[in-house]
C-alpha positions in Angstrom: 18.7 -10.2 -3.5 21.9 -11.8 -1.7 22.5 -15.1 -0.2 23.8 -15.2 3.5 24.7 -17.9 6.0 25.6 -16.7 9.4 26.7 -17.3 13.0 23.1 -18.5 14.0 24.3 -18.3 17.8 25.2 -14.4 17.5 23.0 -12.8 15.3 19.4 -14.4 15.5 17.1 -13.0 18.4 14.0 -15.1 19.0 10.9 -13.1 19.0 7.5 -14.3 20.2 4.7 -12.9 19.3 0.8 -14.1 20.4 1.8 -17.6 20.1 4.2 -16.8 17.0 7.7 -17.4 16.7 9.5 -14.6 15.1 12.9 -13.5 14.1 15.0 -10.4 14.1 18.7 -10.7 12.5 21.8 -9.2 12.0 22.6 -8.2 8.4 26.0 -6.1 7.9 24.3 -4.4 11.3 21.1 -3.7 10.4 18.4 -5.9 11.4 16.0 -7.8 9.4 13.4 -10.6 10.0 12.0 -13.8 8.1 8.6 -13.0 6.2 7.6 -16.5 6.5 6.5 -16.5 9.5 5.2 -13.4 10.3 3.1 -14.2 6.8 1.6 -17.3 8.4 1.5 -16.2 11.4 -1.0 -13.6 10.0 -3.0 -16.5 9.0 -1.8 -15.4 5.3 -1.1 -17.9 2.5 3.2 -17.7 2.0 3.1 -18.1 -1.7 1.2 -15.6 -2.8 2.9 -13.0 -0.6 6.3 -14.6 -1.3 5.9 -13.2 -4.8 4.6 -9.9 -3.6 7.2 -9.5 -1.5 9.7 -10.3 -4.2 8.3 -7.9 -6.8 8.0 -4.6 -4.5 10.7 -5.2 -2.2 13.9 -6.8 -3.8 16.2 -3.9 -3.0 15.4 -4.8 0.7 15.6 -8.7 0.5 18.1 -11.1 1.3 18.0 -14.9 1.8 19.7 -15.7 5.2 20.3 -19.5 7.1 18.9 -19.4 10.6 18.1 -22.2 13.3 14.3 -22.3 13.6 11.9 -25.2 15.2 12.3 -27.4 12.2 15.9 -27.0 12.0 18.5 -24.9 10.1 16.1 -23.5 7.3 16.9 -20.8 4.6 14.6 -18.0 5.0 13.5 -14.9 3.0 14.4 -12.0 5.2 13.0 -7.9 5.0 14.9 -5.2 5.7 12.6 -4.4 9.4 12.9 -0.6 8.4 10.6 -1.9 5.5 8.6 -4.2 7.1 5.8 -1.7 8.1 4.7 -1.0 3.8 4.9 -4.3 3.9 2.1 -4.3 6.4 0.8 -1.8 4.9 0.2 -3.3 1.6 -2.6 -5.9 3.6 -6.2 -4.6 3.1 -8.0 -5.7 6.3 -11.5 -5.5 4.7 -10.1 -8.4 1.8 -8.6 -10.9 4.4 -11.0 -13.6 5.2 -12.7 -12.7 8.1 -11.4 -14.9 10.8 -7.5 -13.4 10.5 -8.6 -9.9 9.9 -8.1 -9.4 14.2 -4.4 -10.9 13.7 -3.8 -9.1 10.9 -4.8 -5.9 12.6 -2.5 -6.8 15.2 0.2 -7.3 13.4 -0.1 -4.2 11.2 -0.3 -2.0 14.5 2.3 -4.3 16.6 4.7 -6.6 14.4 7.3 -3.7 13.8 7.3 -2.2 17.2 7.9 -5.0 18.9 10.5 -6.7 16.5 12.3 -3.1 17.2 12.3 -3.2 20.8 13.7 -6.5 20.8 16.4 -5.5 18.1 17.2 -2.7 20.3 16.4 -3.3 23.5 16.1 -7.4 23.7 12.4 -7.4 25.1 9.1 -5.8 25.4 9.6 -3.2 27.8 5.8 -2.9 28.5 3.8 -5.8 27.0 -0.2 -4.9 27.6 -3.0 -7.0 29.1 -5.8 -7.4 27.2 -9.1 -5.8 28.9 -11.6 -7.1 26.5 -12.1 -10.1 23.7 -12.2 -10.0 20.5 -16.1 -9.7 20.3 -15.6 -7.1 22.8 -14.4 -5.1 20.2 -15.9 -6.2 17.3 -18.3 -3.2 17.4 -15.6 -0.4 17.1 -13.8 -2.0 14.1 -17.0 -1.9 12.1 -17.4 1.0 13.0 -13.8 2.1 11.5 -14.6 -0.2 9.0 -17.3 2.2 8.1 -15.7 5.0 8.1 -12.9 3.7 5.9 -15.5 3.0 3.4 -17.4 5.9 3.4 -14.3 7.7 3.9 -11.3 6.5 1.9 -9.4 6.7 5.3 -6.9 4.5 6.2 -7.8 2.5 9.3 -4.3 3.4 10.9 -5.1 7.1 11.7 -8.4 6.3 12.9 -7.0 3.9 15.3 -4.4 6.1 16.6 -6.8 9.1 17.4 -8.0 6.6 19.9 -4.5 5.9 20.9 -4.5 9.2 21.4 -7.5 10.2 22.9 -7.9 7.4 25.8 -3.8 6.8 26.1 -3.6 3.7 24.8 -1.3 2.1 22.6 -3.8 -0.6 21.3 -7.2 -1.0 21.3 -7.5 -3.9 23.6 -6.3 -2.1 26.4 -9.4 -0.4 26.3 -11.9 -1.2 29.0 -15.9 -1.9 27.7 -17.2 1.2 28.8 -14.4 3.0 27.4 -14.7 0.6 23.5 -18.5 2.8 23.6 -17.0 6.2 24.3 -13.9 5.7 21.8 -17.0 4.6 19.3 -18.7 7.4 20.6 -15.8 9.9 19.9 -14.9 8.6 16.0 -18.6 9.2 15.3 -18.5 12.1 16.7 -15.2 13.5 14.2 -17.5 12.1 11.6 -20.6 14.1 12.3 -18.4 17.4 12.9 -16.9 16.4 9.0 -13.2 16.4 10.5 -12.9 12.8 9.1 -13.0 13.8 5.5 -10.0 13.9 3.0 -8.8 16.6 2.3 -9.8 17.1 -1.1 -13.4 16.1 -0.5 -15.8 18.7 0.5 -17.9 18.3 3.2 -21.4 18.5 0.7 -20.0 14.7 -0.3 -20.0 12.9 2.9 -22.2 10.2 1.8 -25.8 10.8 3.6 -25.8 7.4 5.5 -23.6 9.4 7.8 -25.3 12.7 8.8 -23.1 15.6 8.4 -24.3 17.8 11.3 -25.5 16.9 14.8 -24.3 17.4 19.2 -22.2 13.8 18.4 -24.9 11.3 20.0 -24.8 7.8 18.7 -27.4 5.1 19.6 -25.7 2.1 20.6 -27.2 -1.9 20.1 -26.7 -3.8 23.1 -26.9 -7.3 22.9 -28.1 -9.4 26.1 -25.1 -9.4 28.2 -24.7 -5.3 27.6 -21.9 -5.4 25.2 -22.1 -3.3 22.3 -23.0 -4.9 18.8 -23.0 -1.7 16.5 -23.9 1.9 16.3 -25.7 4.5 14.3 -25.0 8.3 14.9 -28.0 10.1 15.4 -28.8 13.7 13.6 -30.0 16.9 15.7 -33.5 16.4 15.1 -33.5 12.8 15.5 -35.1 11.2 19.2 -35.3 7.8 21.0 -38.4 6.8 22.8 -40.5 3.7 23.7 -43.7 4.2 21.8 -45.9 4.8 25.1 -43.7 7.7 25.4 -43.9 8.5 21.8 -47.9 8.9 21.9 -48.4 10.2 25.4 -45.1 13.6 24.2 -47.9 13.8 20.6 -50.6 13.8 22.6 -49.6 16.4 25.1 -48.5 18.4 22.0 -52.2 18.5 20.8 -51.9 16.0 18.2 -54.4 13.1 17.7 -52.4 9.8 18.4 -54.8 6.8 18.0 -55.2 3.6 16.2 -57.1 3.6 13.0 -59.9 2.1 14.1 -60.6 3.5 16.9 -60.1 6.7 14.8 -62.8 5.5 12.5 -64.9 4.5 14.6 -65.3 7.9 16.1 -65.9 9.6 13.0 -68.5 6.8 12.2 -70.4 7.6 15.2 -70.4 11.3 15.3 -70.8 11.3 11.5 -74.5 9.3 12.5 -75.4 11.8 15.1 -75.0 14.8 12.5 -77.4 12.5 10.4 
């Protein structure tokens, strides 16, 4: 790792990022960018990632001298061609559960958008959001899931729905369109195209049935949004219990409570007698 102090007025590009301040410098004409604070921006503690970073990246480190908010500040700087195994070194299920959405965002964001502003010196189409974060809550337990059941990696998971509803992040989804993407990943699941490679399909843990059209029930809570899902097998139904007895009945089938069951057979059992 090299020391560098440069032209700050040249060579530093000010990226903002959901209420972040990053960085994206020129070093010998390749860019990098600060890992500070894109750390704590993630809501991540610096130390413990600072020595991360230096024991798996060193051969794409360098300390550089930029102007920042505090002042002129020394700052560990990444390679950006290496910043997304970086990201990708960040377990979303062992974060603490109130920065796992911003470190999802960063893992599916931080790179691009440092890029475009290395290349192009903006965001050429920054989204709107559609939902909330408890919007989508739902879906990334539901990925979440899979992950674990799975051994998948939550990134090609979320870009099948990139792909499938033409999105490039998952807040741009719509609510009725959060249900149908949950619908559609359980939907791989059930068909088995979710497995790895080298597992067969007789392994797919039960708690996920292995064959079925792709229905899923979905839990509402009271304002209609959805709260979690479970796919449902071939043979499997949904039905208020009135319906329940009255489709039994209507098959033949004796659908009573257990007294007033017993209490038949007690009275014709005393006119046999």
């Amino acid at each position: 790792m090299s020391n560098l102090a440069i032209n700050p007025t040249n060579c530093t590009i000010n990226v903002p990022f959901h209420g972040a301040e990053l960085y994206v410098i020129d070093h010998n004409g390749e860019p990098y960018t600060p890992m500070k604070p894109i750390v704590e921006g993630m809501g991540m503690d610096w130390k413990s990632q600072f020595i991360k970073i230096k024991q798996r990246f060193s051969k794409g480190m360098v300390e550089i001298t930029i102007p920042t908010a505090g002042g002129i500040q020394k700052m560990l700087c990444l390679a950006l061609r290496k910043l997304a195994a970086w990201l990708n070194t960040i377990s979303p299920n062992k974060v603490r559960p109130e920065i796992r959405e911003r470190v999802i965002r960063y893992q599916e964001e931080c790179d691009d958008v440092l890029y475009e502003y290395w290349t192009k010196g903006q965001v050429t189409n920054p989204r709107k959001s559609e939902t909330n974060v408890d919007d989508r809550t739902p879906l990334r337990g539901l990925v979440n899931r899979i992950m674990g059941k799975t051994g998948i990696h939550y990134q090609p998971l979320y870009k099948m729905i990139h792909r499938e509803f033409g999105v490039n992040h998952i807040d741009e989804l719509t609510g009725k369109q959060i249900a149908e993407a949950m619908e559609y990943l359980a939907g791989k699941v059930l068909e088995g195209e979710l497995l790895p490679k080298d597992q067969a399909r007789s392994t797919l843990p039960s708690a996920i049935p292995r064959h079925g059209p792709g229905r899923v029930l979905l839990y509402l809570n009271e304002n209609g949004q959805v709260k979690d899902t479970y796919p449902l097998t071939e043979d499997q139904v949904v039905m208020s219990f009135d319906a329940f007895v009255s489709y039994f009945r209507k098959k033949g089938w004796i659908v009573a409570p257990r007294d007033e069951v017993l209490g038949s057979l007690a009275g014709a059992v005393q006119k046999i007698c």
